[in-house]
PAFI-657409 format. One line per 3 residues: number of its first residue (from 1); their letters; for each residue x, y, z of C-alpha. Coordinates in Angstrom, 2 decimals, m for minus. Each point is the difference from the previous one (the first is absolute). Example, Ala and Ser with C-alpha at 12.3 -4.5 7.8 and 13.67 -1.06 7.14 Angstrom:
<rs>
1	AS	12.30 m4.50 7.80 | 1.37 3.44 m0.66 $
</rs>
This chain:
<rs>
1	XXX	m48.65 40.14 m57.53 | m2.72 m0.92 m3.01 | m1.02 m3.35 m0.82 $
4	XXX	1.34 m0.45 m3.84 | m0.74 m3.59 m0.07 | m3.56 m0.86 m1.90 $
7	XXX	m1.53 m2.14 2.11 | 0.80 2.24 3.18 | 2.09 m1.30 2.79 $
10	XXX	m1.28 m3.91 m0.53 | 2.22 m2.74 1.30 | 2.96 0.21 m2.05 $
13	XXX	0.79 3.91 0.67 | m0.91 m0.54 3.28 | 2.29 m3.18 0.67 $
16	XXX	3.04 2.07 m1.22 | m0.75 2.70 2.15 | m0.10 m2.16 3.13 $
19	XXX	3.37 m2.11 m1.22 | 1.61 3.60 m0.25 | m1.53 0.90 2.98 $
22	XXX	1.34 m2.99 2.01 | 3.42 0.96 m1.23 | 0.20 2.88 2.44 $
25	XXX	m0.42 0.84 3.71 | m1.96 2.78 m0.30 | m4.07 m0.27 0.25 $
28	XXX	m1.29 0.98 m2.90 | m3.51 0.87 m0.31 | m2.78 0.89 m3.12 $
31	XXX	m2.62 2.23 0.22 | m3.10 0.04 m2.26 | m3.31 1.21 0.60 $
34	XXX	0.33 0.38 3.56 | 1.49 m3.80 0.43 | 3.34 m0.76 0.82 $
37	XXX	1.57 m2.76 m0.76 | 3.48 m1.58 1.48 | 2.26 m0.64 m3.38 $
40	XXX	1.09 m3.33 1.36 | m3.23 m1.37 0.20 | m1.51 m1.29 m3.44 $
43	XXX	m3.62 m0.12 1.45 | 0.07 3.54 1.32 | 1.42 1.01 m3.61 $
46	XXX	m2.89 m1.66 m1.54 | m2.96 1.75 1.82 | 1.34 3.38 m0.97 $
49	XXX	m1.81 m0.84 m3.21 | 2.27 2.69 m1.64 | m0.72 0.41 m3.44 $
52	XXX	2.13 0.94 m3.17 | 0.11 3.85 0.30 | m0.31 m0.32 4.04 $
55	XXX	2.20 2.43 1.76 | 1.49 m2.29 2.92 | 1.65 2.08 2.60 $
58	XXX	3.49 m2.04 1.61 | 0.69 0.45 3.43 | 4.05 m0.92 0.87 $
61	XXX	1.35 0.11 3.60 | 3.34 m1.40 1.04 | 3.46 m0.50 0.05 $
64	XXX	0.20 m0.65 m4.21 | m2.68 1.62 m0.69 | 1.44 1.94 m2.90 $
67	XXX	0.92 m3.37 m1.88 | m3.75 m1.22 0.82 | m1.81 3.04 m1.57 $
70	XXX	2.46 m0.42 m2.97 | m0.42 m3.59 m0.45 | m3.61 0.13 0.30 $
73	XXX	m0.40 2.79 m2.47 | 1.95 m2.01 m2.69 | m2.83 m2.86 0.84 $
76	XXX	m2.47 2.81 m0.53 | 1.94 1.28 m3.55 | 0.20 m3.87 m1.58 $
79	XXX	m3.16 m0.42 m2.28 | 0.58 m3.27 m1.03 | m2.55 m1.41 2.21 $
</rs>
């Protein structure tokens, strides 16, 4: 998934990643520059440092994990922060 947000995944994106991430029972994980981060934890979506333009690779493994990758791609597709 690319970052579209301008400042890059700063606290707001990254807050509504980890509320839709806490929705579901799958672990969800970003990649980014060889880091990976767990999407339920707003420090480890911080220190990704991805910035707008930053291809962020989502890693989905469980029992809903095709609402999880779809939920957290409409996160990704919202520009409004």
């Amino acid at each position: 998934m690319v970052i579209t947000w301008e400042k890059g995944l700063h606290a707001r994106p990254a807050s509504r990643v980890v509320r839709t991430a806490q929705r579901f029972a799958s672990d969800i994980r970003l990649r980014f520059n060889g880091n990976v981060a767990n999407a339920r934890s707003i420090m480890g979506m911080l220190l990704l440092c991805a910035t707008m333009g930053a291809s962020v690779s989502v890693e989905v493994e469980g029992e809903d994990e095709e609402k999880a990758i779809q939920a957290v791609q409409q996160v990704f597709d919202s520009i409004d922060s």
